[in-house]
C-alpha positions in Angstrom: 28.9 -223.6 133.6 25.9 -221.4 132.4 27.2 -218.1 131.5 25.3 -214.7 129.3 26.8 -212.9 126.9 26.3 -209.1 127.6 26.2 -207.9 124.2 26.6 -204.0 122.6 23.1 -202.8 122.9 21.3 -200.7 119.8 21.4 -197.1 121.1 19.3 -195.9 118.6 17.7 -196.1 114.5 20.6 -195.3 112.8 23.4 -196.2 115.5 25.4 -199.1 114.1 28.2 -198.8 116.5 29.9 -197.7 119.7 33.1 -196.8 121.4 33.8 -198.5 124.7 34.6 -195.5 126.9 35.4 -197.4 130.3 35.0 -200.1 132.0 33.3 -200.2 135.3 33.8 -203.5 136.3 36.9 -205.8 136.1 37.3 -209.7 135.9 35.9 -211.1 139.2 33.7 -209.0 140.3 30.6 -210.0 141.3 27.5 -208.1 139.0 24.5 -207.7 140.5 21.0 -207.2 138.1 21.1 -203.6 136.7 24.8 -202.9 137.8 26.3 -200.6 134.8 29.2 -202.7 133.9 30.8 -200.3 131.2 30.5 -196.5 129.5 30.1 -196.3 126.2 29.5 -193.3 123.4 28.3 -192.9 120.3 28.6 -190.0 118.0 25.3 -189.0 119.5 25.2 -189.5 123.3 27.1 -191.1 126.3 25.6 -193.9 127.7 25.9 -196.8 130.5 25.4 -200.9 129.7 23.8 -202.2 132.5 23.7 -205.9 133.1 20.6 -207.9 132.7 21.8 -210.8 135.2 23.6 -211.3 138.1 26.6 -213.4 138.7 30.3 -213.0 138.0 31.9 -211.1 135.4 34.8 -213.8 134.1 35.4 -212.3 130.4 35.8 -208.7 128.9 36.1 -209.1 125.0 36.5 -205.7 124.1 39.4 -202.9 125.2 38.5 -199.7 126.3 38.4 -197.7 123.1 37.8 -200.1 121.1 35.0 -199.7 118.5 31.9 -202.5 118.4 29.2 -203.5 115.8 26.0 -203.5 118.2 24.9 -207.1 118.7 27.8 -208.0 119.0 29.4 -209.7 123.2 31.3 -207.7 124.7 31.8 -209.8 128.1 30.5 -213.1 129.2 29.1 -213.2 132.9 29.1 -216.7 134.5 25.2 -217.3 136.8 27.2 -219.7 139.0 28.4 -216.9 141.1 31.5 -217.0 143.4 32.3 -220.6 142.2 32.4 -219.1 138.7 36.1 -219.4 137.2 38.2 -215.8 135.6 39.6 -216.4 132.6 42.5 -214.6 133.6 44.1 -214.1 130.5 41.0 -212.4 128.8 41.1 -209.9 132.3 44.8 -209.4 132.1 45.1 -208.4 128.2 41.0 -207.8 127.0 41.4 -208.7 123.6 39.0 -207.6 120.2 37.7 -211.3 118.8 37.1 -211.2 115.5 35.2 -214.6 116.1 32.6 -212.9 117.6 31.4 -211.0 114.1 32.7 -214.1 111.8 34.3 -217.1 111.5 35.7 -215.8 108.8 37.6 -213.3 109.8 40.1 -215.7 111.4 41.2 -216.4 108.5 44.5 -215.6 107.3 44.0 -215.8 103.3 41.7 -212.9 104.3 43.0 -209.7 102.7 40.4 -207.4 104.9 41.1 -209.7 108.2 45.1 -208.7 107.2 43.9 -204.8 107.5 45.2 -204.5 111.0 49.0 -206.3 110.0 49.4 -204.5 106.9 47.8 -200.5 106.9 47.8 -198.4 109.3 43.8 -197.9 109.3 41.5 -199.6 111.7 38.4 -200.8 110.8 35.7 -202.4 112.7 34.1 -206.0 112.4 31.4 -204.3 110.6 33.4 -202.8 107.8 35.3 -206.4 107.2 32.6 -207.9 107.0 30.9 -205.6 104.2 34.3 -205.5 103.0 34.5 -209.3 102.7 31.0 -209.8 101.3 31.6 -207.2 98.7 35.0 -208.7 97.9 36.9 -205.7 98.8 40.8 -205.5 98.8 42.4 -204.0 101.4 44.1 -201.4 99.0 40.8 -200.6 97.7 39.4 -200.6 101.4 42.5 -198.2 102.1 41.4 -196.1 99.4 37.8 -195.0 100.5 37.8 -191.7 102.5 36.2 -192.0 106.0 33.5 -190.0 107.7 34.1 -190.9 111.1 36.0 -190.2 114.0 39.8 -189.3 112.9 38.8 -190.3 109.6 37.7 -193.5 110.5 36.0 -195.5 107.7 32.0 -196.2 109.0 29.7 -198.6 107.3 27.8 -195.6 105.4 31.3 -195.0 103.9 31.5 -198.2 102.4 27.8 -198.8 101.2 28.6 -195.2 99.6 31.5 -196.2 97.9 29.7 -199.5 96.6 26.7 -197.5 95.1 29.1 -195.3 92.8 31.5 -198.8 92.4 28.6 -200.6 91.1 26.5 -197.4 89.0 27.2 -198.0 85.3 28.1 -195.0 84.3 26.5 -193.7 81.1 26.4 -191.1 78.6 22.4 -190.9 79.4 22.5 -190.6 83.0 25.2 -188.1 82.8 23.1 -186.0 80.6 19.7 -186.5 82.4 21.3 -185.5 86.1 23.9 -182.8 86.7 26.8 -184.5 88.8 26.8 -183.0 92.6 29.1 -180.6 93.6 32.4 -181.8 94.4 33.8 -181.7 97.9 36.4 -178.8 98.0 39.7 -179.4 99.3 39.9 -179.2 103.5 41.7 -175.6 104.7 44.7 -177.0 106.7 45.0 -174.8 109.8 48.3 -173.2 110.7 50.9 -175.2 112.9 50.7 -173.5 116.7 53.2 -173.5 119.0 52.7 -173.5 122.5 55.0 -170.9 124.8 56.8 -171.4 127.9 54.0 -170.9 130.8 50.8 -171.6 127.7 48.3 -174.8 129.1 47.4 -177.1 126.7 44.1 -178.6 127.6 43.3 -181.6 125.4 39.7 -181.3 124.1 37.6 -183.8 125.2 35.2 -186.3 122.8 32.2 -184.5 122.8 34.5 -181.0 122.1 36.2 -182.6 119.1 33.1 -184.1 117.5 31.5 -180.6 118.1 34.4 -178.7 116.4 34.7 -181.3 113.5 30.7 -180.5 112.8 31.2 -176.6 113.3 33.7 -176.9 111.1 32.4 -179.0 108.0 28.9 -176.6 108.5 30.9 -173.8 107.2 32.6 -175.6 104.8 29.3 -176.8 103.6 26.7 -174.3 103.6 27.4 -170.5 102.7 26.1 -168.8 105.5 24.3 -165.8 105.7 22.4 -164.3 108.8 19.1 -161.8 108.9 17.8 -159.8 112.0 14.3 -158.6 113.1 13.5 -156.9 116.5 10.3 -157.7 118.0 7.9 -156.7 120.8 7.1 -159.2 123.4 5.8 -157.3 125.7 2.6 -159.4 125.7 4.6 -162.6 126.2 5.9 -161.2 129.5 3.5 -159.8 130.9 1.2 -163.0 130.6 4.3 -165.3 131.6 4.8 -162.7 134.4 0.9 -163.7 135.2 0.6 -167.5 135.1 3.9 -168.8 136.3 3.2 -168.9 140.0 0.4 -170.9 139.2 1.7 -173.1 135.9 4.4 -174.3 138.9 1.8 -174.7 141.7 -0.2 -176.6 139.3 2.3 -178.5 137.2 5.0 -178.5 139.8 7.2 -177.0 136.9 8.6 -173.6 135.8 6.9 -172.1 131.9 9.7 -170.6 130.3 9.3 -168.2 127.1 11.2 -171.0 125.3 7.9 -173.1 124.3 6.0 -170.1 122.9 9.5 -169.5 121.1 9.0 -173.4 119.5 5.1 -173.0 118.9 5.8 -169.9 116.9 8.5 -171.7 115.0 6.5 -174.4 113.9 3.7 -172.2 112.8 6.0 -170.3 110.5 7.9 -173.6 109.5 4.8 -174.8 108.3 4.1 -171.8 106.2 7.9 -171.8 104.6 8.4 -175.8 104.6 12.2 -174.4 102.2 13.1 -173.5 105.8 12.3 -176.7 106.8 14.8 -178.9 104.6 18.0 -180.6 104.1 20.0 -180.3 100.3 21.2 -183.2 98.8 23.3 -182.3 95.9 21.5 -180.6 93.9 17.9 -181.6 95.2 16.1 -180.2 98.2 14.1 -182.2 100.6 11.5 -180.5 102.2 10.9 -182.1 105.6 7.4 -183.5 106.5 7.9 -183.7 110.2 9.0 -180.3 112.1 11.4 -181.3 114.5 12.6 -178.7 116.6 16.4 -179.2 118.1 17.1 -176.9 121.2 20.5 -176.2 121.4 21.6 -176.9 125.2 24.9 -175.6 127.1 26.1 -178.5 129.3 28.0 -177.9 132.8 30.8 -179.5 131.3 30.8 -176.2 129.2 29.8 -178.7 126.1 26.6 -178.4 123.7 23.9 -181.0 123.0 20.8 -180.7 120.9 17.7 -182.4 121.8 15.0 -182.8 119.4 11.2 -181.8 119.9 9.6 -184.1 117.4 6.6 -183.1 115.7 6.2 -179.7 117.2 3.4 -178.4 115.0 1.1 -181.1 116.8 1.7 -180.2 120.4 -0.5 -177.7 122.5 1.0 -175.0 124.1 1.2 -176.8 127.2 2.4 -180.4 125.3 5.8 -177.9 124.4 6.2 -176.6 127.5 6.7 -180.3 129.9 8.8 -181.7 126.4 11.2 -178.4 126.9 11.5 -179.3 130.8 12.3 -182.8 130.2 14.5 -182.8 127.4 16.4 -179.6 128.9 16.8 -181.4 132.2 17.7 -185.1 131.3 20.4 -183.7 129.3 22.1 -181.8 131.7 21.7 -185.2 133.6 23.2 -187.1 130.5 20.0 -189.0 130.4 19.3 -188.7 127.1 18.5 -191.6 124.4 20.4 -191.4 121.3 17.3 -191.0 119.2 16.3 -187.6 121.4 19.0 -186.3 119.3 18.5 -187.2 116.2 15.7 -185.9 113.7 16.4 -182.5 113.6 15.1 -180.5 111.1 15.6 -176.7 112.7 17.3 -175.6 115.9 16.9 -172.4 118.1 19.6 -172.1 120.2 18.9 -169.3 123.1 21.4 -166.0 123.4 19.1 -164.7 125.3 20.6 -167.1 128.6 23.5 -165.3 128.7 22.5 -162.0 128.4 23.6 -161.8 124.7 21.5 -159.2 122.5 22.4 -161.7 119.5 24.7 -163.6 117.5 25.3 -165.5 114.1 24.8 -169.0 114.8 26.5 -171.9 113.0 23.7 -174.2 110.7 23.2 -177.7 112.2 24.2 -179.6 109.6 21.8 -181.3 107.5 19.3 -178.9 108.2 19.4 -175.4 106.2 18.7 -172.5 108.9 19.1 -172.0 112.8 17.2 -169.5 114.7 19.5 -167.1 117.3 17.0 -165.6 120.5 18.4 -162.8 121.9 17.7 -160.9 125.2 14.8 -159.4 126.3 15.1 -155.9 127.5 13.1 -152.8 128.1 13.6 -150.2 125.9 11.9 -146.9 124.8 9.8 -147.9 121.9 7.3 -145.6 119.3 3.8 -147.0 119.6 1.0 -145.7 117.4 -2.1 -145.0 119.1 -5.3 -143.5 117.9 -4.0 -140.4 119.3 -0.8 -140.0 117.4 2.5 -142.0 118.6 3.9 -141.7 121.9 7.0 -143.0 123.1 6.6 -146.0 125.7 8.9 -148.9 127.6 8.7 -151.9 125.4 10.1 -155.6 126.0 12.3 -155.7 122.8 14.2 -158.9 121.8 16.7 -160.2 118.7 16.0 -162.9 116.5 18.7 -163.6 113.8 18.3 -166.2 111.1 21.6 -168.4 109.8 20.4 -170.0 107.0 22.3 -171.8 103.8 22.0 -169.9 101.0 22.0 -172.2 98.3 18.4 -172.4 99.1 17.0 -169.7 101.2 17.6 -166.5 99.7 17.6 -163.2 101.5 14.1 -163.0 100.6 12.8 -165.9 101.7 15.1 -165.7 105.1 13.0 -162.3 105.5 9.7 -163.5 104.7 10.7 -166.2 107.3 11.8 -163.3 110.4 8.6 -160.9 109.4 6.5 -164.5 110.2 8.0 -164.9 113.6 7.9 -161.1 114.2 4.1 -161.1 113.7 3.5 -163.9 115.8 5.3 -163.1 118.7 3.9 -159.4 118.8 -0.1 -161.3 117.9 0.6 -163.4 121.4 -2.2 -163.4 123.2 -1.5 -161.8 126.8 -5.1 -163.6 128.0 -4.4 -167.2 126.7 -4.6 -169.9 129.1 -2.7 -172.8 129.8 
């Protein structure tokens, strides 16, 4: 019988893993080429597997939840077609086959294969098997505190836990580099009780991963926010003048959004501390400037695609990468990589008619840019003449940023930047 493995697809650079969501096929069903057979998520994106073959589906290895190693079969489709033959006990009861990652995991002398018999932790072929080659116990595997998803145990985890296992520690080294800050102890939050006629609504993945991260920003960064008001009248009078024809042309809408980027990169380029992630106590200034753009979801969930090297993108280069990213992930279209890579993020208060806020950091970057709304408003304007008192378009911007390494100063010289540049627009540019 010729039969393909479909196997757990890489969703991405640094994507080692995924969650088996649901499955949209069953045991027995015929697949045709390109029919999604299952849903799948990482801690980045939702996604679909779609089958590379047609035939029958007569094996699902994996439950629905279940955590797999990409690379590794998920379900076997038979190319004989109807004459193919269900292994009905594999449909019935889906099972997680170690076999598939090792041989060696089936065996019982294993203390790591033992982890699901004797703790209380899961961990996934992935782990075991680093465990295994790194001839780590399962007390010791127990011991190591996990990143992931309810405190799973992930395979950075482990490799972390091996680098400081295996460091020799010495007086020298102690002396040359000052240790990094340890991790203070998590806030436990108070027990709730839900009252006769409350709803309890559980949250959904995406919601918890984006509380868990909301949550560990302010735990890790000390926050503090600036403001700066600025005049963009220019900006709307000239989007006010091209965007009947930027659509006719383009067959797209120009948004104030990608002016909003292409200052952002200009002034990221002349502060590249706002532009950086902290690592203990070093700072790594970014090379790249990759823009995130915080997105509200209809599902009432948040997702930040990433702009990748904004500073080398025209005007108009900004403006179709803003449409298509902002689109495809209201469509859940979006690859795993078109999240990842941030090294700033705007998110827009403006949308929903909010002057401004004090956004949370996206966590490893170091600052997050807040856009208000635009509204008219009396304004002084000096004129040769003396000032007069005219109807400007006045917007918000706020800057969170982490103030272990941008200081007030710094966060300032950062908002005076954007200020200038968004009043310097050029209401005659083309595009």
């Amino acid at each position: 019988m010729a039969t393909f493995d479909i196997i757990m697809p890489k969703m991405g650079e640094s994507v080692i893993e995924a969650t088996i969501i649901r499955w949209l096929k069953a045991p027995g069903d015929m697949i045709a080429e390109d029919d999604a057979l299952a849903e799948i998520a990482t801690d980045k994106v939702d996604s679909e597997i779609p089958s590379p073959v047609e035939g029958k589906l007569i094996k699902i290895l994996f439950n629905e939840g279940d955590v797999v190693p990409v690379g590794v079969p998920i379900a076997v489709i038979s190319m004989d077609g109807e004459d193919a033959v269900v292994e009905v006990a594999e449909a019935s009861a889906p099972s997680k086959p170690a076999e598939t990652v090792s041989v060696a995991e089936t065996k019982t002398s294993d203390p790591v294969t033992e982890a699901q018999h004797t703790s209380d932790k899961f961990y996934s072929p992935l782990v075991k098997s680093i465990a295994r080659e790194e001839n780590i116990s399962l007390k010791e595997l127990d011991s190591i505190s996990g990143s992931g998803k309810d405190g799973r145990v992930t395979k950075d985890d482990v490799l972390k836990y091996l680098k400081n296992r295996t460091q020799p520690e010495t007086k020298t080294e102690s002396a040359a580099a000052p240790a990094a800050p340890k991790p203070q102890p998590k806030a436990e939050a108070p027990k709730v009780f839900a009252e006769n006629g409350d709803q309890i609504i559980e949250m959904d993945r995406m919601r918890r991963l984006i509380a868990d991260h909301m949550v560990m920003s302010k735990q890790v960064s000390p926050h503090v926010t600036s403001f700066i008001d600025v005049d963009v009248t220019n900006i709307v009078n000239w989007r006010n003048k091209v965007k009947d024809s930027f659509q006719k042309r383009e067959g797209e809408k120009i948004t104030y959004t990608p002016i909003f980027f292409e200052a952002t990169a200009k002034a990221l380029k002349e502060f590249p501390q706002v532009n950086a992630s902290v690592e203990g106590y070093n700072i790594i200034l970014r090379r790249n400037v990759n823009i995130g753009m915080a997105t509200a979801l209809p599902s009432g969930n948040l997702i930040v695609p990433v702009l990748k090297n904004v500073d080398e993108k025209s005007l108009l280069g900004i403006t179709k990468n803003v449409n298509d990213l902002a689109a495809r992930a209201r469509a859940n279209k979006l690859q795993p990589d078109e999240i990842q890579g941030g090294t700033f993020t705007i998110t827009n208060f403006g949308s929903f008619d909010s002057l401004t806020g004090t956004p949370i950091i996206n966590q490893p970057q170091v600052a997050i840019l807040a856009v208000g709304a635009i509204r008219k408003q009396p304004a002084v304007i000096e004129t040769e003449f003396g000032d007069v008192i005219a109807i400007r378009h006045i917007m918000i911007l706020a800057l969170a940023y982490d103030h272990r390494i941008v200081d007030g100063a710094l966060g300032g010289m950062f908002l005076k930047k954007m200020k200038e540049l968004l009043e310097g627009f050029n209401p005659d540019r083309e595009i």
